[in-house]
N, C-alpha and C positions, 0 to 999 in steps of 0.2 A: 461318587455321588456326594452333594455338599448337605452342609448339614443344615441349609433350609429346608430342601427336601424332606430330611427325615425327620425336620420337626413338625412343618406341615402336612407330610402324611400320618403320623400319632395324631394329631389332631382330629384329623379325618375320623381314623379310627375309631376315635374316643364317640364320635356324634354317630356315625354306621355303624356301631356295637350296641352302641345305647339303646339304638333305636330300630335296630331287628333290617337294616336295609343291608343292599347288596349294591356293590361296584361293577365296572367293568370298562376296559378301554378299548379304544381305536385309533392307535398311530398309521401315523406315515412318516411322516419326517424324522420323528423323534423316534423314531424303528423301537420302540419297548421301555425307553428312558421312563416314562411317566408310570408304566407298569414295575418299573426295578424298585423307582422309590415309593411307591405303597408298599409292596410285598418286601421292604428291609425291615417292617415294621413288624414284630413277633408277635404272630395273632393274626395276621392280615387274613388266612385262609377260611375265618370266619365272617366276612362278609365282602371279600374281591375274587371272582369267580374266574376273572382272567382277559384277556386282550390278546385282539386280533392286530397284529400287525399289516396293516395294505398299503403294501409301499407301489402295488401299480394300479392303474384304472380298473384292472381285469379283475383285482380282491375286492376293490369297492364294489363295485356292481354284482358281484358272484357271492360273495360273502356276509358285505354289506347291505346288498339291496339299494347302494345307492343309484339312481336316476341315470341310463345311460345318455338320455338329453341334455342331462343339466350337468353332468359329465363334459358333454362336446357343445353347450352354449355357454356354460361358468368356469370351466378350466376347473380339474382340481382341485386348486388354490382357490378355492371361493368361500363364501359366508355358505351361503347353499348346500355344498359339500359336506361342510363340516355339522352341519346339523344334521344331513342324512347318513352322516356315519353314527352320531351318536344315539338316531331313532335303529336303526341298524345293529351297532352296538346291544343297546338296550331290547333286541327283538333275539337276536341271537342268540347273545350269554343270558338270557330271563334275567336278568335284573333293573333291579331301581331307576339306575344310576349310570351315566355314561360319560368318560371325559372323550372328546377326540379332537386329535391334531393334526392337520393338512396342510403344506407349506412348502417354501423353497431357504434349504438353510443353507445352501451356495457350497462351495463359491462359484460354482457356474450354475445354470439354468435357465438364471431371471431372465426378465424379458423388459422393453420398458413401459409396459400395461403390469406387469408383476415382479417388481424385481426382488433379487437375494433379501431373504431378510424378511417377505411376506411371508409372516404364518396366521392362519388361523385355528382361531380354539374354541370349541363348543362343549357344553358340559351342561347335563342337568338331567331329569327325567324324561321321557318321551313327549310326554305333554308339555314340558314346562322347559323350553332349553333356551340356554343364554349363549352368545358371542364376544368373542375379545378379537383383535387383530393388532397381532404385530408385525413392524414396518423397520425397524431398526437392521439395519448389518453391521453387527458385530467379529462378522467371523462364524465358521460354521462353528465350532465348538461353543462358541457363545451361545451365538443364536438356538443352539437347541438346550441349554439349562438356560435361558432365560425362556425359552414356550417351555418348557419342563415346571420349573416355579413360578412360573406365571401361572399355568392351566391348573396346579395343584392348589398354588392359592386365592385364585375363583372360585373352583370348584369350593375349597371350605368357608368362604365367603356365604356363596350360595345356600349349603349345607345349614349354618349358621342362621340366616336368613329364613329358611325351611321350618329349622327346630324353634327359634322364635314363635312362628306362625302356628307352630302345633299347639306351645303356649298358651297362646290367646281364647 
């Protein structure tokens, strides 16, 4: 694990502590990556409740709740997807707060409607969830710490973003 991860998961921490919320994630691609680097953070068991990893259609739909339609009309790999694992996520583990990641991090798969290197990332509260999409092939090892520090540093963006607003 690099050590943007475990700077931007302290961060996290510092705003989810402060502020009495809870985490929780939903991989696919990134099979627990985004779950390893919150939880190297000492403390984390006070507001990250834990993640589901759905690495097939059958966890999405069974665990997640996600749409077996928009399953078999958005392919996995969708914007779609990815918000209904983290309304899913966020319905499961009772909390706040959901990252999740759905994607193809190669190097076979793609397809040329979705190729290697398509992931997406959704992150936010049930009501309020954002998307990012990455398109880059890097290489599978790439490809999944770059949606690893990507999806962690949106999500403290967001978070960020949040805590401002409570501010005001």
């Amino acid at each position: 694990m690099g050590l943007e991860s475990k700077i931007l998961s302290k961060e996290i921490q510092q705003i989810l502590y402060d502020n009495g919320m809870t985490l929780g994630t939903a991989e696919s691609c990134t099979g627990g990556r985004i779950a390893e680097a919150i939880i190297a953070v000492p403390g984390s068991s006070n507001y990250f409740k834990g993640g589901i990893i759905s690495y097939t259609d059958e966890i999405k739909e069974n665990v997640l709740h996600v749409s077996h339609e928009t399953l078999q009309e958005k392919t996995a790999v969708s914007e779609e997807v990815a918000i209904q694992m983290v309304m899913g996520a966020c319905e499961v583990l009772n909390v706040n707060y959901a990252i999740a990641v759905t994607g193809i991090a190669g190097p076979g798969g793609g397809t040329s409607e979705i190729p290697v290197g398509t992931i997406w990332l959704a992150y936010g509260s049930k009501d309020n969830i954002k998307t990012y999409k990455l398109t880059e092939d890097e290489g599978r090892d790439v490809n999944l710490m770059n949606a690893t520090n990507k999806a962690l540093r949106l999500f403290l963006e967001y978070l960020k973003e949040q805590d401002s607003q409570q501010d005001d």
